[in-house]
TIVO-2410 file (N, C-alpha, C; in nm, 3 decimals):
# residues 143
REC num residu      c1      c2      c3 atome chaine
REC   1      X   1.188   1.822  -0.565     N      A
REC   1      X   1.099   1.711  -0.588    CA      A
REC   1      X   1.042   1.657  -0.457     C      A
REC   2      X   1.111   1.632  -0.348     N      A
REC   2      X   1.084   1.585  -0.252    CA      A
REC   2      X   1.104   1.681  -0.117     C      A
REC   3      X   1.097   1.801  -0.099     N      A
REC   3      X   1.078   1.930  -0.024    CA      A
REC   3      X   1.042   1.891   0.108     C      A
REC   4      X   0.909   1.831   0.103     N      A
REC   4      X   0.853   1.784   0.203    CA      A
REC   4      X   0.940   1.697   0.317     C      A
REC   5      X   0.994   1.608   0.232     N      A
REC   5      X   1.074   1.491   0.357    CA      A
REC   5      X   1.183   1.596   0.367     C      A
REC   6      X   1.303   1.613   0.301     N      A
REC   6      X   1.404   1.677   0.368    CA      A
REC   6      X   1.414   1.729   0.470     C      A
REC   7      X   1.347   1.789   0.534     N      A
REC   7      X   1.390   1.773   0.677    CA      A
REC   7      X   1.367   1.672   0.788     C      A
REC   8      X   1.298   1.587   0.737     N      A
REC   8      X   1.301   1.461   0.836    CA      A
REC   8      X   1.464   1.402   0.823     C      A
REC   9      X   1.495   1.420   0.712     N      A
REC   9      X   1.712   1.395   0.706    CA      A
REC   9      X   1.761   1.515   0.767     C      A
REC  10      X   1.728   1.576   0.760     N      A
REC  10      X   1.816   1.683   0.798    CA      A
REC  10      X   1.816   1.723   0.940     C      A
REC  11      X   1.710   1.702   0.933     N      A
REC  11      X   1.670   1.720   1.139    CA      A
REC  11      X   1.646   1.615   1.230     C      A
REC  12      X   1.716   1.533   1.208     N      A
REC  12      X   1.620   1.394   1.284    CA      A
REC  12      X   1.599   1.412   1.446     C      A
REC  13      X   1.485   1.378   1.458     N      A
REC  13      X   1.463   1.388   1.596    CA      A
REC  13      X   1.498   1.316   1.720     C      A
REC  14      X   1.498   1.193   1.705     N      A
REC  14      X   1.545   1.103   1.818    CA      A
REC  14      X   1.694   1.093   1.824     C      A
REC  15      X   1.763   1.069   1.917     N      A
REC  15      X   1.883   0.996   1.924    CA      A
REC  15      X   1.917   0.932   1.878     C      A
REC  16      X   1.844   0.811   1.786     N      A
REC  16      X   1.913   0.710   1.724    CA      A
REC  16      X   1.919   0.752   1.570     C      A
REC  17      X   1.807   0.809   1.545     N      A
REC  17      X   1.791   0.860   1.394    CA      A
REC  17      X   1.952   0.978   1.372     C      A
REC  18      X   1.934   1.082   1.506     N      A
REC  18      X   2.120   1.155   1.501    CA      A
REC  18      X   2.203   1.035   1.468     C      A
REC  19      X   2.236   0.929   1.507     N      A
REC  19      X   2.363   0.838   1.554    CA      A
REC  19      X   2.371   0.772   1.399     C      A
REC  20      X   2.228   0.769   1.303     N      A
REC  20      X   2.271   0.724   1.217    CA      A
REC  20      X   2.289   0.816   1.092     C      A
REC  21      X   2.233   0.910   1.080     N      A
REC  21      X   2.269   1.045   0.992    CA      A
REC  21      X   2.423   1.084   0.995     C      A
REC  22      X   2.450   1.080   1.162     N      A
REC  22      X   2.590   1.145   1.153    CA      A
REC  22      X   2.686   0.997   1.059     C      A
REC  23      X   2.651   0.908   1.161     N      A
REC  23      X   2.732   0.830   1.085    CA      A
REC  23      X   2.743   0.778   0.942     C      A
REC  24      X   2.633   0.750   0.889     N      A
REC  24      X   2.607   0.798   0.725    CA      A
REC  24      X   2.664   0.956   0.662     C      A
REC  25      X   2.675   1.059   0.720     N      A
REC  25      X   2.789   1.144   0.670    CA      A
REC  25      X   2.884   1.122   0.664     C      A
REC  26      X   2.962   1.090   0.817     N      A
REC  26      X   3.069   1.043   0.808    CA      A
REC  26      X   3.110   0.965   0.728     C      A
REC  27      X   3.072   0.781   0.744     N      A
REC  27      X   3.107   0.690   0.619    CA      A
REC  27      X   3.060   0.696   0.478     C      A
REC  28      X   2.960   0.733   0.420     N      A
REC  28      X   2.941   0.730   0.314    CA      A
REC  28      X   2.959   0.845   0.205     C      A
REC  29      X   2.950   0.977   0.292     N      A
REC  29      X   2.953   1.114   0.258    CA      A
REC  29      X   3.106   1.149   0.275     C      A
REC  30      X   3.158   1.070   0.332     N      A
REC  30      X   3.342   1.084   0.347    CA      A
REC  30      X   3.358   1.232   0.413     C      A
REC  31      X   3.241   1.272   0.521     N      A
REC  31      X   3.310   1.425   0.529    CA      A
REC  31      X   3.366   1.407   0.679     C      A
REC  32      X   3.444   1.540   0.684     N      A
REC  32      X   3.529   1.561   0.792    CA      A
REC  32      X   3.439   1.506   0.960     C      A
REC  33      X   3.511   1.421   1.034     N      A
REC  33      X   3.448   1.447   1.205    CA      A
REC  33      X   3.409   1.531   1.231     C      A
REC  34      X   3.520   1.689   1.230     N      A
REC  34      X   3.501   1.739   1.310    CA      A
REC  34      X   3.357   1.798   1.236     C      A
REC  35      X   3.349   1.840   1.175     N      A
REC  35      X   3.228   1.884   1.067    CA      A
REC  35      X   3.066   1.799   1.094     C      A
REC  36      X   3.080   1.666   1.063     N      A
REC  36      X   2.982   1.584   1.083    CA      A
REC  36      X   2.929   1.592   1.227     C      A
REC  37      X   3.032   1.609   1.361     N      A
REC  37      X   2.990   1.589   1.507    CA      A
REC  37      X   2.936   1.689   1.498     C      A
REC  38      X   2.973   1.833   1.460     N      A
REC  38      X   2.930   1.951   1.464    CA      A
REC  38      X   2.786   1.952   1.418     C      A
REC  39      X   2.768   1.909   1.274     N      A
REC  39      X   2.589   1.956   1.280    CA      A
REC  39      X   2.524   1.815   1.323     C      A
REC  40      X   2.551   1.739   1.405     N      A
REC  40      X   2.480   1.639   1.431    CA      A
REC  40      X   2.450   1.677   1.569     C      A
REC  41      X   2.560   1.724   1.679     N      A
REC  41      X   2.565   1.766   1.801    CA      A
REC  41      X   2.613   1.709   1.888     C      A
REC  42      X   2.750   1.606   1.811     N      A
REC  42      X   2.827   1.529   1.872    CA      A
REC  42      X   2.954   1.622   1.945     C      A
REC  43      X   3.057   1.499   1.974     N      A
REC  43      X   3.204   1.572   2.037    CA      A
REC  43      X   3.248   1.506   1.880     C      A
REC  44      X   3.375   1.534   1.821     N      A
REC  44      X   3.423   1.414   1.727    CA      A
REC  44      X   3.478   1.284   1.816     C      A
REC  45      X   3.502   1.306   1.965     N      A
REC  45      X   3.550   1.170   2.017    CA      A
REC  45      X   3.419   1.084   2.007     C      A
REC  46      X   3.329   1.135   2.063     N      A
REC  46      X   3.173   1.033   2.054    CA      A
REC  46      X   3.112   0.996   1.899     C      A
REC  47      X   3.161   1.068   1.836     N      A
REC  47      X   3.146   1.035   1.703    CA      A
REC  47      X   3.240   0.872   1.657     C      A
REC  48      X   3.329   0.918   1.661     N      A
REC  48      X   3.461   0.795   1.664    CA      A
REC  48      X   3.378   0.656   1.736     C      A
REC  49      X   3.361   0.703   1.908     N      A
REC  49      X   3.289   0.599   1.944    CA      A
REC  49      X   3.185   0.525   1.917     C      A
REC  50      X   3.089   0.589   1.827     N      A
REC  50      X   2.973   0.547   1.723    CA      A
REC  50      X   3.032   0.479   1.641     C      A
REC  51      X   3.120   0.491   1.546     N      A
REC  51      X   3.203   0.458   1.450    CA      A
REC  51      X   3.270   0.258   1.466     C      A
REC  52      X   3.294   0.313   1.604     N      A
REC  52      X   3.408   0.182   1.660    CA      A
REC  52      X   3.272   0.078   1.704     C      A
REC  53      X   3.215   0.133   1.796     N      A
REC  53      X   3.040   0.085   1.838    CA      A
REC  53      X   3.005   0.008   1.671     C      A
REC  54      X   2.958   0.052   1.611     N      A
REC  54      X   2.910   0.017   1.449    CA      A
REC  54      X   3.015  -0.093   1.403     C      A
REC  55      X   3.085  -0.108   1.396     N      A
REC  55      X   3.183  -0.193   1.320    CA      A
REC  55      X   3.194  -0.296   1.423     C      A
REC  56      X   3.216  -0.273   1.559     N      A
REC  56      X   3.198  -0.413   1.661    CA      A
REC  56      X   3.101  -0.460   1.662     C      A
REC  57      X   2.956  -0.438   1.635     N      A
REC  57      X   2.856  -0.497   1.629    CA      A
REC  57      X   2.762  -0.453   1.738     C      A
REC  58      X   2.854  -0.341   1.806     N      A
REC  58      X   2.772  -0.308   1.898    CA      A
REC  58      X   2.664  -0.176   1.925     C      A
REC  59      X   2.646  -0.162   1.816     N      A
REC  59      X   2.509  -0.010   1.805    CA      A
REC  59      X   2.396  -0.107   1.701     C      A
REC  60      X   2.298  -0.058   1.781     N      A
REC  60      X   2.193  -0.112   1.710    CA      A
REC  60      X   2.142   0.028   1.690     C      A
REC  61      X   2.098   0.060   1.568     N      A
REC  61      X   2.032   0.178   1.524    CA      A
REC  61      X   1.885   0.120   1.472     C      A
REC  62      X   1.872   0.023   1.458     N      A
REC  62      X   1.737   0.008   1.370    CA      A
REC  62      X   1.669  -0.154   1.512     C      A
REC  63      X   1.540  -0.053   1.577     N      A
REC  63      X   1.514  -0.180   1.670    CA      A
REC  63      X   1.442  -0.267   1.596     C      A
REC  64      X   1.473  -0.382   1.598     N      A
REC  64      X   1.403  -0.501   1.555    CA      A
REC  64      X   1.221  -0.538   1.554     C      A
REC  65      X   1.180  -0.545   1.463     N      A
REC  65      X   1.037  -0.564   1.475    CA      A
REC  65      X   0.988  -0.660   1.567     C      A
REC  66      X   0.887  -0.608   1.645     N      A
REC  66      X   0.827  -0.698   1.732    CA      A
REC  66      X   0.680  -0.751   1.630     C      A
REC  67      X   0.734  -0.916   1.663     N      A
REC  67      X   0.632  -1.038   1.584    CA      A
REC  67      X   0.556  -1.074   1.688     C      A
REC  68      X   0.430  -1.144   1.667     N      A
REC  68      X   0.334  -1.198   1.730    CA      A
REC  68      X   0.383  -1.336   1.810     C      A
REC  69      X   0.314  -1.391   1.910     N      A
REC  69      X   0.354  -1.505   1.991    CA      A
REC  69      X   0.402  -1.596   1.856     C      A
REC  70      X   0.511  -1.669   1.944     N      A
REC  70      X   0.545  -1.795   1.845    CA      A
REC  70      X   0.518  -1.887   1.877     C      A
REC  71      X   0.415  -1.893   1.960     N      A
REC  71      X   0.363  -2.037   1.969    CA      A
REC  71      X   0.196  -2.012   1.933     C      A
REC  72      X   0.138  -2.136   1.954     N      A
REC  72      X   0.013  -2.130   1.973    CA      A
REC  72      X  -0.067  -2.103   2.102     C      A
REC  73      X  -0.089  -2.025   2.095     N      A
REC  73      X  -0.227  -1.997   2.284    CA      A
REC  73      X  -0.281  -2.036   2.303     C      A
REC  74      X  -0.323  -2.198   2.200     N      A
REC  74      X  -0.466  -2.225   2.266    CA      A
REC  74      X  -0.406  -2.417   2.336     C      A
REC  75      X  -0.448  -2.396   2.434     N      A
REC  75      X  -0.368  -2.491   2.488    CA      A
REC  75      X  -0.455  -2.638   2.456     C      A
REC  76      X  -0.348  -2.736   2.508     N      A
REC  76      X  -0.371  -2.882   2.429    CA      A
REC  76      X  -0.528  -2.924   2.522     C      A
REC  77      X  -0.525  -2.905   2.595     N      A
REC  77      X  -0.658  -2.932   2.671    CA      A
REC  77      X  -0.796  -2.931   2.535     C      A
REC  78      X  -0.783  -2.819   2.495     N      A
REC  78      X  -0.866  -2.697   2.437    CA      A
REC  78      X  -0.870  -2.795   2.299     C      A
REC  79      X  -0.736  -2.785   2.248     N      A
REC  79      X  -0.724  -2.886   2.116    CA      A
REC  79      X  -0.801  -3.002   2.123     C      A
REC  80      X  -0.767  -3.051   2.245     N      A
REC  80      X  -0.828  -3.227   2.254    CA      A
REC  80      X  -0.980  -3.192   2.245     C      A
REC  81      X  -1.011  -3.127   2.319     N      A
REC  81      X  -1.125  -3.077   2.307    CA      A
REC  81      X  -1.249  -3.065   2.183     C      A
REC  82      X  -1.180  -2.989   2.088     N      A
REC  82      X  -1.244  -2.916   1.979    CA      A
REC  82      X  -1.193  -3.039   1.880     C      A
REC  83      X  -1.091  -3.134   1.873     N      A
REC  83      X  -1.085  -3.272   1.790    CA      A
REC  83      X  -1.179  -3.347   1.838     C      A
REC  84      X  -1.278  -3.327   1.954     N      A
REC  84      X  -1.309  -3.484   2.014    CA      A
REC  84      X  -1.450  -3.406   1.982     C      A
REC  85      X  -1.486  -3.281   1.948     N      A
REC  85      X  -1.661  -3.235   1.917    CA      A
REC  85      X  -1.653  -3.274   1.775     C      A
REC  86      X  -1.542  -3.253   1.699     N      A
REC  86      X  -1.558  -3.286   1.594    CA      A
REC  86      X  -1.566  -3.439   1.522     C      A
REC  87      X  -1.553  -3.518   1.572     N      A
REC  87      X  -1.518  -3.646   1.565    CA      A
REC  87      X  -1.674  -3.668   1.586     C      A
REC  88      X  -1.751  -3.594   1.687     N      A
REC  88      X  -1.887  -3.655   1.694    CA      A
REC  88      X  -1.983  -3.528   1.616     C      A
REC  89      X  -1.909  -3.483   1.472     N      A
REC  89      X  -1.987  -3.428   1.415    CA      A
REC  89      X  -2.059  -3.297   1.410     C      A
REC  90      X  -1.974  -3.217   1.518     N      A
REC  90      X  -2.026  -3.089   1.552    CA      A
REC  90      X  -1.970  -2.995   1.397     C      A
REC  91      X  -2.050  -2.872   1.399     N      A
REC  91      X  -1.973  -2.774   1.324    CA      A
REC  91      X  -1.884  -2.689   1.427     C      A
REC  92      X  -1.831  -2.619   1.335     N      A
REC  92      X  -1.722  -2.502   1.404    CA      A
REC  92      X  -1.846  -2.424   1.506     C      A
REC  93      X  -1.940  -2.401   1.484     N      A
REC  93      X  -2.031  -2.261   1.513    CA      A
REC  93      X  -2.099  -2.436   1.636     C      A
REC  94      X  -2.101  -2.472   1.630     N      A
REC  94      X  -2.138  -2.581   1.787    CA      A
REC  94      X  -2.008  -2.585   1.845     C      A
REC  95      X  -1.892  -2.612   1.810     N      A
REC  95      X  -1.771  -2.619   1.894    CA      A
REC  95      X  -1.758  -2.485   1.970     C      A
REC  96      X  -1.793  -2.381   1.847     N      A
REC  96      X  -1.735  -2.235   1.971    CA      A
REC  96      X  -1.831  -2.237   2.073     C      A
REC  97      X  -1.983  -2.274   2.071     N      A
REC  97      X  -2.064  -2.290   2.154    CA      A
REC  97      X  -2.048  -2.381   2.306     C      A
REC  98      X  -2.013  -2.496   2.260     N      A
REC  98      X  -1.965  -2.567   2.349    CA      A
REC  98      X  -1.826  -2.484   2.432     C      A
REC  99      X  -1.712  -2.460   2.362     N      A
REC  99      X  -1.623  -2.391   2.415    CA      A
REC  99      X  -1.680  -2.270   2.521     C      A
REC 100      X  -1.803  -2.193   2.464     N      A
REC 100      X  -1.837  -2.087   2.539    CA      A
REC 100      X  -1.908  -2.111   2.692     C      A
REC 101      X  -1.971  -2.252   2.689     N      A
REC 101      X  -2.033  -2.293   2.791    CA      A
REC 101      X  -1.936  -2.349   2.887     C      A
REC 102      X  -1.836  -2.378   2.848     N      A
REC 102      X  -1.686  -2.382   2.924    CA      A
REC 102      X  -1.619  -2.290   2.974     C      A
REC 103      X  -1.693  -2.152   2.953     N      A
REC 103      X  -1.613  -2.000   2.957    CA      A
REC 103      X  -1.428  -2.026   2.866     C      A
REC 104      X  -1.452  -2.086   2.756     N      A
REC 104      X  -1.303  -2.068   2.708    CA      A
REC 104      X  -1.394  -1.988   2.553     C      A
REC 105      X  -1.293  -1.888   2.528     N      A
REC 105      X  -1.347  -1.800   2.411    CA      A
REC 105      X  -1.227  -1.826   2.322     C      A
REC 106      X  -1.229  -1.850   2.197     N      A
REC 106      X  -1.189  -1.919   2.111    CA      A
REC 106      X  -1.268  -1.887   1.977     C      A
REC 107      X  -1.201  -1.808   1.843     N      A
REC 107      X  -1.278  -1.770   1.755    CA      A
REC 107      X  -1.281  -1.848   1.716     C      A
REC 108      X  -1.414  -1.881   1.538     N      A
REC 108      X  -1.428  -1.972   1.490    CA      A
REC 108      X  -1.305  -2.002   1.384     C      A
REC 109      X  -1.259  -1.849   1.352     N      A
REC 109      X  -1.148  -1.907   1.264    CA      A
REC 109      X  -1.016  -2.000   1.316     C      A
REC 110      X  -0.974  -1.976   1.488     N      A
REC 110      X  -0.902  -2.080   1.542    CA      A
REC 110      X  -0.983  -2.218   1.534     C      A
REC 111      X  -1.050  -2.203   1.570     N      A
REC 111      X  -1.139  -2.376   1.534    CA      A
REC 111      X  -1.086  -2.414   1.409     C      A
REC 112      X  -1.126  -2.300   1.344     N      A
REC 112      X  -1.142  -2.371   1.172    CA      A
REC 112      X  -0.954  -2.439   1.172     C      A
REC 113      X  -0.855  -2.319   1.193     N      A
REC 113      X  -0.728  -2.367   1.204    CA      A
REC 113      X  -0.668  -2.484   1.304     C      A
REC 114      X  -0.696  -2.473   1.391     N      A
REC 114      X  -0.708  -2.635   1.448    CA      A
REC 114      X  -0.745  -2.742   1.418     C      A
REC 115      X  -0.883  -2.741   1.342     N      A
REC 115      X  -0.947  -2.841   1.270    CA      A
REC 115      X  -0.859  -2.953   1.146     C      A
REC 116      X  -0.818  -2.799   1.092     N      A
REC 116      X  -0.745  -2.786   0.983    CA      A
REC 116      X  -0.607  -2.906   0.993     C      A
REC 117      X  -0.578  -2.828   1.085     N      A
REC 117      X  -0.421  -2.865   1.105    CA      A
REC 117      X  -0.372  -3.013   1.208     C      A
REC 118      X  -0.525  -3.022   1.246     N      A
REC 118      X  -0.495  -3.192   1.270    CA      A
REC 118      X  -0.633  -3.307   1.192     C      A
REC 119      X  -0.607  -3.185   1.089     N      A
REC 119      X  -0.615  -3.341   0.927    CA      A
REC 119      X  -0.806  -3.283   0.941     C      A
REC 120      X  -0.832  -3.281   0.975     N      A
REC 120      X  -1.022  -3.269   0.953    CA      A
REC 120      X  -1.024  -3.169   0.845     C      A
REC 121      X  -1.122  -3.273   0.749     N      A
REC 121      X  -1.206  -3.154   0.665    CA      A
REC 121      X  -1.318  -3.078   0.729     C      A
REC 122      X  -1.392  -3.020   0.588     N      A
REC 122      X  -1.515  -2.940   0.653    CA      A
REC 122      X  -1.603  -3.048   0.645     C      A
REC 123      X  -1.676  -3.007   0.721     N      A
REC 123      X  -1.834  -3.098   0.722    CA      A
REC 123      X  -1.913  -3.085   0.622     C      A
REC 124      X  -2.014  -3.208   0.566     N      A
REC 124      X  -2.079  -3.174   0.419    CA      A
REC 124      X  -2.225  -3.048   0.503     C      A
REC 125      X  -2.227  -2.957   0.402     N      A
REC 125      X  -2.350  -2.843   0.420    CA      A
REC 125      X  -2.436  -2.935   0.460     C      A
REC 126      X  -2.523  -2.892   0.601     N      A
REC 126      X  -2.657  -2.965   0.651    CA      A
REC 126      X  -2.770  -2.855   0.645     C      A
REC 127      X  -2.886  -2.899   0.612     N      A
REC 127      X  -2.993  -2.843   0.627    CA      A
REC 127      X  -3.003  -2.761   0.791     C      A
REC 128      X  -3.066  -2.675   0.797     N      A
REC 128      X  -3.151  -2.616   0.912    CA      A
REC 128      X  -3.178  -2.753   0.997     C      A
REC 129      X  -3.273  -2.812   0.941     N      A
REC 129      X  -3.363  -2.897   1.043    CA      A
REC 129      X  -3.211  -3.030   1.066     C      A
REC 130      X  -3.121  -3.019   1.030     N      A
REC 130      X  -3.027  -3.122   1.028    CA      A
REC 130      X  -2.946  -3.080   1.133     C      A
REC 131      X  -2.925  -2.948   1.110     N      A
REC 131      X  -2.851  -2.856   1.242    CA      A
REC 131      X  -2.946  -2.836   1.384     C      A
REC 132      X  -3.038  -2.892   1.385     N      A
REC 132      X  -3.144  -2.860   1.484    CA      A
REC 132      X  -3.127  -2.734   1.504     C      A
REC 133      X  -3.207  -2.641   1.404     N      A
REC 133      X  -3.211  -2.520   1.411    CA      A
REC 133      X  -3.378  -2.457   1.377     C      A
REC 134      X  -3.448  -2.575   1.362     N      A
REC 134      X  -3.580  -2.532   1.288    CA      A
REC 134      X  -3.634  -2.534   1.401     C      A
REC 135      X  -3.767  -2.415   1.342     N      A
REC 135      X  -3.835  -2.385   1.452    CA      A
REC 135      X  -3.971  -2.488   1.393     C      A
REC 136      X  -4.044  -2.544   1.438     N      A
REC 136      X  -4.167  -2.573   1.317    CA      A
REC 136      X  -4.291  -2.503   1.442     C      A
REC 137      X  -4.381  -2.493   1.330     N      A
REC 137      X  -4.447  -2.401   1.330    CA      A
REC 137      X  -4.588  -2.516   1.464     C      A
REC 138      X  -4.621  -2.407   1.578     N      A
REC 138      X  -4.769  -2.459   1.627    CA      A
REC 138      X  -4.879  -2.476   1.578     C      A
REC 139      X  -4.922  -2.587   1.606     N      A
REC 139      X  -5.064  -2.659   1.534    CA      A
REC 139      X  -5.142  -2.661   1.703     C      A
REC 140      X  -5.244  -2.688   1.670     N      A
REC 140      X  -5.359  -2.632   1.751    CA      A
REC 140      X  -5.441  -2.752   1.779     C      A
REC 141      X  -5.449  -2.809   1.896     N      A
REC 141      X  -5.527  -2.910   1.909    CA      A
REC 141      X  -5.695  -2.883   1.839     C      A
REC 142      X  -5.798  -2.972   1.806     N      A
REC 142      X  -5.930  -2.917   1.821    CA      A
REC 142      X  -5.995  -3.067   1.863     C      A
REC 143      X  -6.064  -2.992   1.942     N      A
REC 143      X  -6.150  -3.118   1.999    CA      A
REC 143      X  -6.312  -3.108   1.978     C      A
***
């Protein structure tokens, strides 16, 4: 049924993947040391020492996942900052602007989560010409 993986058990490649095969024969498979060191490519004394290692707490076979920073990166400067554009009404897309003319780069979705997380809603939808974004169109003196 499963052809394919079996030899990823059967052959493991790294050192730690051996340390835990053998020792999963050994303890769970109940088979002989000398047997288990043998197709793993142990001594049975280093086997034992895996064994004693495992039960003291001291083999780590499985390394621990590496998580993202646990803090926040964007420093309080930055915060005060992006609370005090908003207070005078900026959107997210003017704050990153402002931020950029500061050379601090800062996505909008951190804005949005900062915003967020010290109590600000969103801003009500503004028109173009509300955002000072309109272009209006040239008219032509005539004399």
């Amino acid at each position: 049924m499963h052809d394919d993986l079996k030899a990823y058990f059967l052959d493991p490649r790294t050192a730690r993947h051996r340390q835990y095969e053998a020792l999963r024969a050994y303890v769970l498979e109940e088979l002989p040391a000398a047997e288990v060191a043998r197709r793993f490519g142990f001594t049975e004394k280093s086997l034992y020492a895996l064994a004693h290692d495992l039960r003291a707490g001291k083999l780590e076979l499985f390394s621990p996942r590496a998580t993202g920073p646990k803090d926040r990166r964007v420093n309080p400067y930055v915060r005060d900052q992006i609370c005090a554009w908003r207070k005078s009404r900026l959107s997210v897309d003017d704050i990153v602007d402002h931020l950029r003319r500061e050379s601090i780069e800062v996505s909008p979705r951190t804005v949005e989560r900062i915003l967020k997380e010290s109590g600000f809603g969103k801003l009500a939808r503004r028109t173009a010409a509300q955002r000072g974004r309109t272009i209006l169109p040239r008219t032509t003196i005539r004399s």
